[in-house]
C-alpha positions in Angstrom: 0.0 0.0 0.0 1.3 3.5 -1.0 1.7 6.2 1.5 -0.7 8.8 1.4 0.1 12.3 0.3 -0.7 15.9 0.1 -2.5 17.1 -2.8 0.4 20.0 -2.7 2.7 17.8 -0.9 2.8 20.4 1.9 3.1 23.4 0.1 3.8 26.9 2.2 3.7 30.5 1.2 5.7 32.6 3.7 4.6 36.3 4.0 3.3 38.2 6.5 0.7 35.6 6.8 1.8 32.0 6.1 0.1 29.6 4.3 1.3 26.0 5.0 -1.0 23.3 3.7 -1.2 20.2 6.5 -1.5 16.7 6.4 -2.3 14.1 5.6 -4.6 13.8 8.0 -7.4 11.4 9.0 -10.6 12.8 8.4 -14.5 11.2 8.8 -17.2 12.6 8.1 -20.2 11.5 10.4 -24.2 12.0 9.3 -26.2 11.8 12.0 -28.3 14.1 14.4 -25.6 15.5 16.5 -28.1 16.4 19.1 -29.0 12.8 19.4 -28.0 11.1 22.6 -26.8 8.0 22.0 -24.6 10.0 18.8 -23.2 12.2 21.2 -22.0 9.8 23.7 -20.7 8.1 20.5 -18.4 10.6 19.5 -17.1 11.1 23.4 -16.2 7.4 23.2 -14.3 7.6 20.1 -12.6 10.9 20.5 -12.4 11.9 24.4 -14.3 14.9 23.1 -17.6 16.2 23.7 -20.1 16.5 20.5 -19.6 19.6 19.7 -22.1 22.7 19.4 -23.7 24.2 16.6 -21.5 26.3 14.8 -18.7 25.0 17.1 -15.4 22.9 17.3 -14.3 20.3 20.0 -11.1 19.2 20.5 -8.7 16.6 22.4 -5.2 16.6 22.2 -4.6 16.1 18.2 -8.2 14.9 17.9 -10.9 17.7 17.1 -14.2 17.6 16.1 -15.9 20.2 13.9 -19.5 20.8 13.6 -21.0 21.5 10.1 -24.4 20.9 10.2 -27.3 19.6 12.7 -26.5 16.3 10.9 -22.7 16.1 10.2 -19.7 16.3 12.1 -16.2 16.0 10.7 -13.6 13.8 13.2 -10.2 15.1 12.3 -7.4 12.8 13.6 -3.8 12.1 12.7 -3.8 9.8 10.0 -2.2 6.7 12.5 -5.9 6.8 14.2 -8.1 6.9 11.4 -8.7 3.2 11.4 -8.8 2.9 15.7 -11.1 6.0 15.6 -13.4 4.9 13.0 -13.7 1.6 14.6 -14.4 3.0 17.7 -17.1 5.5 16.2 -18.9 2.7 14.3 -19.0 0.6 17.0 -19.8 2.9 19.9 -22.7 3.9 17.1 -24.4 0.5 17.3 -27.8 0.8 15.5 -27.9 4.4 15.5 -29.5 6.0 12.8 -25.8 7.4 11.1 -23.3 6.9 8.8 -19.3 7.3 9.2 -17.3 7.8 5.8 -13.4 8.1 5.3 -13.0 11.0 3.8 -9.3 11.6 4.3 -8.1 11.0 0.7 -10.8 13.4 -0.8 -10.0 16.7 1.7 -7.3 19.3 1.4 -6.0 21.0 4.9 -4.6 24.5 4.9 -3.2 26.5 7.9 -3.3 30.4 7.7 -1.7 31.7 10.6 0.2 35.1 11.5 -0.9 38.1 13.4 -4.2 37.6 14.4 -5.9 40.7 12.8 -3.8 40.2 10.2 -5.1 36.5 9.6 -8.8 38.0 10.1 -8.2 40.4 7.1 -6.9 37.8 5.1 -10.1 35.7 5.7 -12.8 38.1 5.1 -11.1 39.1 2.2 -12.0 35.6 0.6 -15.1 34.2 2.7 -18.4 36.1 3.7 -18.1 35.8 7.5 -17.5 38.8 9.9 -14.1 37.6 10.9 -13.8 40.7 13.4 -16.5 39.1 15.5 -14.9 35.3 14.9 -13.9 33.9 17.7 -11.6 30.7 18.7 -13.5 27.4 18.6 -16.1 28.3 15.9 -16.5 26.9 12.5 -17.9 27.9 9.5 -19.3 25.8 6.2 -19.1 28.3 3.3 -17.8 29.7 -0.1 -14.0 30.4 -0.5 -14.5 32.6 -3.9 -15.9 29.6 -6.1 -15.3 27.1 -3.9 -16.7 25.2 -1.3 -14.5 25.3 2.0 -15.0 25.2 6.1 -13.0 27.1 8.4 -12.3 27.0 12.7 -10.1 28.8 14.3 -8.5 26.9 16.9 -6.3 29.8 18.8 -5.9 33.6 17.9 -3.9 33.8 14.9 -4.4 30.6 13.5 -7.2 29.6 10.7 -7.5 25.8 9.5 -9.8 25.3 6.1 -10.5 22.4 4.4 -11.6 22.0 0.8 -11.7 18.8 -1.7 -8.7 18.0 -2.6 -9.5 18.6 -6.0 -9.2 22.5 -6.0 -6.6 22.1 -3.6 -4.3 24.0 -5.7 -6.8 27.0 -6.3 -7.7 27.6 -2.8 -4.0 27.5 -2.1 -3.5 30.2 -4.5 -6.1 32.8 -3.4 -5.1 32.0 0.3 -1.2 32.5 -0.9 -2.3 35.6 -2.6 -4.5 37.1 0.0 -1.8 36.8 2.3 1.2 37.9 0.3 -1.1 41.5 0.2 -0.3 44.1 3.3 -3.2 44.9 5.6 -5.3 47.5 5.0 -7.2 47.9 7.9 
């Protein structure tokens, strides 16, 4: 079995904001009413993390969990626990109502990270979220330009988005460009 890769192989754009792409990673997506009990206690088991809250992100040690939707969380792991977690999900799921999907081969990762105003201006240049009233732990689904694309910000300064990996190589360019540009604000 081959290794898994980047779709950029790690790429990084130093400026006054870097851009690094991350990974791999381990990445499932769950579907599922997150507000559902027997779901919630499900994702504690598998990931020593709460279910997180609408709009929200959870997190233990390298393990977070994002929420996107009432029904679908994204488990992001490093890639030496996909199969443990998954496992672990599935089973602790029983006959719940849900479904748990590898998607780690089909997802791009991207850091931003710099001064944190900085970052912020960066971000609302390219996604329509008030990033001056963002704050750390929450998560958006939305549009990058033309693209689909989620974004948390897990401390001050720092901004992780995730696309497919199939316009991986766009939304590392408007991220690289964005960032090369000096604040204006």
């Amino acid at each position: 079995m081959s290794d898994p890769v980047t779709a950029l192989k790690n790429a990084t754009a130093n400026g006054p904001v870097t851009v690094s792409e991350t990974g791999p990673h381990g990445m499932l997506t769950l579907r599922g009413k997150l507000d559902d009990a027997g779901i919630a206690k499900a994702i504690q088991t598998a990931t020593g993390t709460a279910a997180p809250e609408a709009r929200k992100m959870s997190a233990n040690g390298d393990t977070s969990v994002l929420w996107l939707s009432p029904d679908e969380a994204m488990v992001i792991c490093p890639r030496a626990d996909l199969k443990s977690v998954q496992e672990k999900l599935t089973s602790a799921l029983g006959s719940a109502h849900a479904l748990v999907a590898d998607m780690s081969d089909a997802r791009a990762t991207f850091r931003i990270s710099g001064d944190d105003a900085h970052v912020r201006e960066v971000m609302a240049r390219l996604i329509p979220v008030d990033m001056s009233t963002f704050e750390v732990g929450e998560v958006r689904r939305t549009r990058m330009a033309q693209i689909a694309a989620a974004n948390w910000m897990p401390e001050a300064g720092v901004v992780q988005l995730v696309c497919f990996r199939s316009v991986a190589q766009y939304a590392f360019d408007l991220l690289k460009d964005a960032a090369a540009s000096p604040r204006v604000f």
